[in-house]
C-alpha positions as CSV (number, residue, x, y, z in Angstrom):
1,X,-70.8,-74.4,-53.0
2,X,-72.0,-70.5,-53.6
3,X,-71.3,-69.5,-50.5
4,X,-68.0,-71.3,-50.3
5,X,-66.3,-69.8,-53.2
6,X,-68.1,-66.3,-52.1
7,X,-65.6,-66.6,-49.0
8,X,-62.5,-67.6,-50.7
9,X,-63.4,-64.8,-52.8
10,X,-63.9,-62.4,-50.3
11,X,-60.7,-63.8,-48.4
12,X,-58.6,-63.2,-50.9
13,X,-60.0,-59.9,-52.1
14,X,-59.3,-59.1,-48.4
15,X,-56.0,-60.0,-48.1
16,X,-55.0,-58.4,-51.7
17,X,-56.6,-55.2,-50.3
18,X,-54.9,-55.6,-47.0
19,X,-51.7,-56.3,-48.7
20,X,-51.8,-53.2,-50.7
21,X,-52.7,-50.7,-47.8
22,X,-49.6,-52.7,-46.2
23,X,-47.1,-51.6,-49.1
24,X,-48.3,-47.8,-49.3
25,X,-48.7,-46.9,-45.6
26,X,-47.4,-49.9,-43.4
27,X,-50.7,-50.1,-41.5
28,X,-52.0,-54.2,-40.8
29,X,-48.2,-55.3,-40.2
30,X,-50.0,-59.0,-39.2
31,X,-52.7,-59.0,-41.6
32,X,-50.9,-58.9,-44.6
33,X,-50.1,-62.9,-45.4
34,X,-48.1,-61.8,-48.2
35,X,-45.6,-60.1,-46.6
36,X,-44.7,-63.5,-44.9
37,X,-43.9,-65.7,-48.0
38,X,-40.3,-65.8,-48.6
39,X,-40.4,-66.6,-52.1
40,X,-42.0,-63.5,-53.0
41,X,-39.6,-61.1,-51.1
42,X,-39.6,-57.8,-53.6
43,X,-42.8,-58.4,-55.1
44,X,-45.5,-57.9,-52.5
45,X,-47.5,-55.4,-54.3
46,X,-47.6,-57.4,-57.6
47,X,-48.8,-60.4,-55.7
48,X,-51.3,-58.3,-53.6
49,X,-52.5,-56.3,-56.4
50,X,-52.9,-60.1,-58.4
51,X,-54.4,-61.5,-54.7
52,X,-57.3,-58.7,-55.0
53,X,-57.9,-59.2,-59.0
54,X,-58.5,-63.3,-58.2
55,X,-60.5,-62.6,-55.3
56,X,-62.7,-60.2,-57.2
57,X,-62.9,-62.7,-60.0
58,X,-64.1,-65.3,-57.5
59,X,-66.6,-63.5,-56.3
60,X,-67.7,-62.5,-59.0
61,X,-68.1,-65.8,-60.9
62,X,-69.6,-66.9,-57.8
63,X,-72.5,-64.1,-57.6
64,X,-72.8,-64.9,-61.9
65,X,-73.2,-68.6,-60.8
66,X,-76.4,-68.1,-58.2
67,X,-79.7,-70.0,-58.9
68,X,-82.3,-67.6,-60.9
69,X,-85.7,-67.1,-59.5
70,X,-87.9,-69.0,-61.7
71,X,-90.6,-66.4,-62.1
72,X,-90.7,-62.8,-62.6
73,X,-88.8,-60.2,-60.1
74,X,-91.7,-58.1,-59.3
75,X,-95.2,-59.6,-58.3
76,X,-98.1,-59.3,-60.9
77,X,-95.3,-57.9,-63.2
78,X,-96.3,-60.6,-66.0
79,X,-100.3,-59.1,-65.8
80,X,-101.3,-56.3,-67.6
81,X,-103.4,-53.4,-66.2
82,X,-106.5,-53.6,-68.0
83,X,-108.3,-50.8,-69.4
């Protein structure tokens, strides 16, 4: 389910970025989904700019939500040297 969400995340952080660099300089005509929902004709930035904040937030909450190793990070690191 980790790695699902990580690529909805990662979609839509793509898109919102795409979307964005669509509105400022025109490049990725076809990659920007945004531009082709009628219902938001005038707001593509807003939604593009709220596409990449959700995506980010997905991923995020995804990485957050990734099983713990159960002992310590580093090898030996719960053994002291001894003197």
């Amino acid at each position: 389910m980790r790695k699902a969400c990580e690529l909805v995340g990662g979609f839509l952080l793509f898109e919102g970025l795409v979307g964005i660099v669509h509105e400022f300089i025109g490049w990725f005509r076809l990659m920007a989904l945004v531009r082709f929902l009628p219902f938001l004709d005038g707001y593509e930035l807003y939604a593009s700019i709220g596409l990449a904040v959700v995506g980010f937030i997905v991923v995020a909450v995804a990485e957050e939500s990734g099983e713990r190793p159960s002992g310590p990070l580093i090898s030996g690191a719960d053994r002291a040297p001894r003197e």
